[in-house]
C-alpha positions as CSV (number, residue, x, y, z in Angstrom):
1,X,-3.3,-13.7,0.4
2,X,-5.9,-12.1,1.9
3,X,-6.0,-8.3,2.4
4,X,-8.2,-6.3,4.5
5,X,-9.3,-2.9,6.0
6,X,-11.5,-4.6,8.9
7,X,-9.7,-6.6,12.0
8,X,-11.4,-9.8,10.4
9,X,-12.4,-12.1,7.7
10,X,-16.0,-13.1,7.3
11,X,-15.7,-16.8,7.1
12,X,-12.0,-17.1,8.9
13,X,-10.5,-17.4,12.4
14,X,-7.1,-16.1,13.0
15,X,-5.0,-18.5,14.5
16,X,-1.8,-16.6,14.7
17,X,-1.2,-12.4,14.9
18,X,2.5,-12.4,13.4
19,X,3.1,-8.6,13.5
20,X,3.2,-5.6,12.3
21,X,4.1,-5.4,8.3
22,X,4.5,-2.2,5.9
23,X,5.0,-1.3,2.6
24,X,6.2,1.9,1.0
25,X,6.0,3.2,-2.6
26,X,7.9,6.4,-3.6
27,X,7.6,7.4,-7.4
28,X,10.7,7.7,-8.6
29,X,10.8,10.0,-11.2
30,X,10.1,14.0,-10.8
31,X,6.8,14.8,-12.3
32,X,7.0,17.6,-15.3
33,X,5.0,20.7,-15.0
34,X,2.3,20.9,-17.7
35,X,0.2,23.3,-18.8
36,X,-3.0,20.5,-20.2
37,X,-4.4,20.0,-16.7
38,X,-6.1,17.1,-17.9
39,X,-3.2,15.7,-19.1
40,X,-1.5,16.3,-15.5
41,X,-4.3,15.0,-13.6
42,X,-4.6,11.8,-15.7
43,X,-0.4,11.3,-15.2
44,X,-0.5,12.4,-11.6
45,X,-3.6,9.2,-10.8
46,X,-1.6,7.1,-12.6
47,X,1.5,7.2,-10.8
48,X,-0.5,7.2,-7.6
49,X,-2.3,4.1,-8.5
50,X,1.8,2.6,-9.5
51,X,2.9,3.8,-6.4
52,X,0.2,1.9,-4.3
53,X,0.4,-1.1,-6.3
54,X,4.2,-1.0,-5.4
55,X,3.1,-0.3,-1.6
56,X,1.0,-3.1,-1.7
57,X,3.6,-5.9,-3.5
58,X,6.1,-4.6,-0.3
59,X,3.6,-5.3,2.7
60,X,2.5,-9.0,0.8
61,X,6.0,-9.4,0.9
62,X,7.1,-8.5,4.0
63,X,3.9,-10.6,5.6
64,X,5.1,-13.7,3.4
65,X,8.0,-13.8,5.8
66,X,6.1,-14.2,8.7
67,X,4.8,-16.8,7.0
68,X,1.2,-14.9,6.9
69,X,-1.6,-15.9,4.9
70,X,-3.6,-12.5,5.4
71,X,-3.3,-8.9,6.4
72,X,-5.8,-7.4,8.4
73,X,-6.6,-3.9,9.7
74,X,-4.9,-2.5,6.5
75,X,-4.1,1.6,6.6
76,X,-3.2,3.6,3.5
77,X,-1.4,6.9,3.6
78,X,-0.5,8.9,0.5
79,X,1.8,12.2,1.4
80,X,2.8,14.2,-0.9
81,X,5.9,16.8,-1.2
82,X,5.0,19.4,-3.0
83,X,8.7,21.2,-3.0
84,X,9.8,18.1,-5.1
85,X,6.2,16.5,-6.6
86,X,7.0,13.0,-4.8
87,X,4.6,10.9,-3.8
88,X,4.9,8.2,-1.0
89,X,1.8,5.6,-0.4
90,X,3.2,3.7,2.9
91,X,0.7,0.8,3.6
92,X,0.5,-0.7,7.3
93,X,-1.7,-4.0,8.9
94,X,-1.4,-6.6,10.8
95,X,0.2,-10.0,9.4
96,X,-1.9,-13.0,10.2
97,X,-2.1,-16.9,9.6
98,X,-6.1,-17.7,9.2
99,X,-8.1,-20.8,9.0
C-alpha cells in the first residue's frame, strides 16, 4: 500500500476516492518519572515512534476495507497529556484505489 503526505502519486492515477480513513495510537502504559534525562528522552522517542507505528497499522487497515490500494494527503498529530504522560498519534488521509 501506498502512503503519502501529497494529494498524488508520481507515476499513478487515482481511479476511485473511497473516503476518509484514521488511525489512532495511545501508549498504553504510564511513563515513569526519571531523573537520567537521557534515559527519559530516549524512552519517551521510542514510545512515540511505537505509537505511530500502531497509528499507521490502524489507518492501512481501515483503508484495506475500502478496498484501497493507497492513502493520500496523509496528516499526523501527536498530542500529549501531560497530567497523565499519554501520548496519542491519530493519523488521517484519504483512501484511494490507484492505477
Amino acid at each position: 500500500m501506498v502512503l503519502t503526505t501529497t494529494d498524488t502519486i508520481e507515476g499513478f492515477k487515482i481511479q476511485d476516492y473511497l473516503g476518509i480513513v484514521s488511525g489512532v495510537g495511545v501508549n498504553a502504559r504510564k511513563a515513569t518519572f526519571t531523573f537520567n534525562v537521557e534515559k527519559y528522552f530516549n524512552s519517551l522517542e521510542e514510545s512515540v515512534l511505537q505509537i505511530k507505528e500502531e497509528a499507521f497499522q490502524k489507518i492501512k487497515e481501515n483503508a484495506k476495507k475500502l478496498n484501497a490500494n493507497a492513502i493520500v494527503g496523509i496528516s499526523v498529530d501527536v498530542e500529549t497529556f501531560p497530567s497523565s504522560m499519554y501520548i496519542m498519534v491519530s493519523v488521517t488521509g484519504t483512501a484511494v484505489r490507484v492505477g
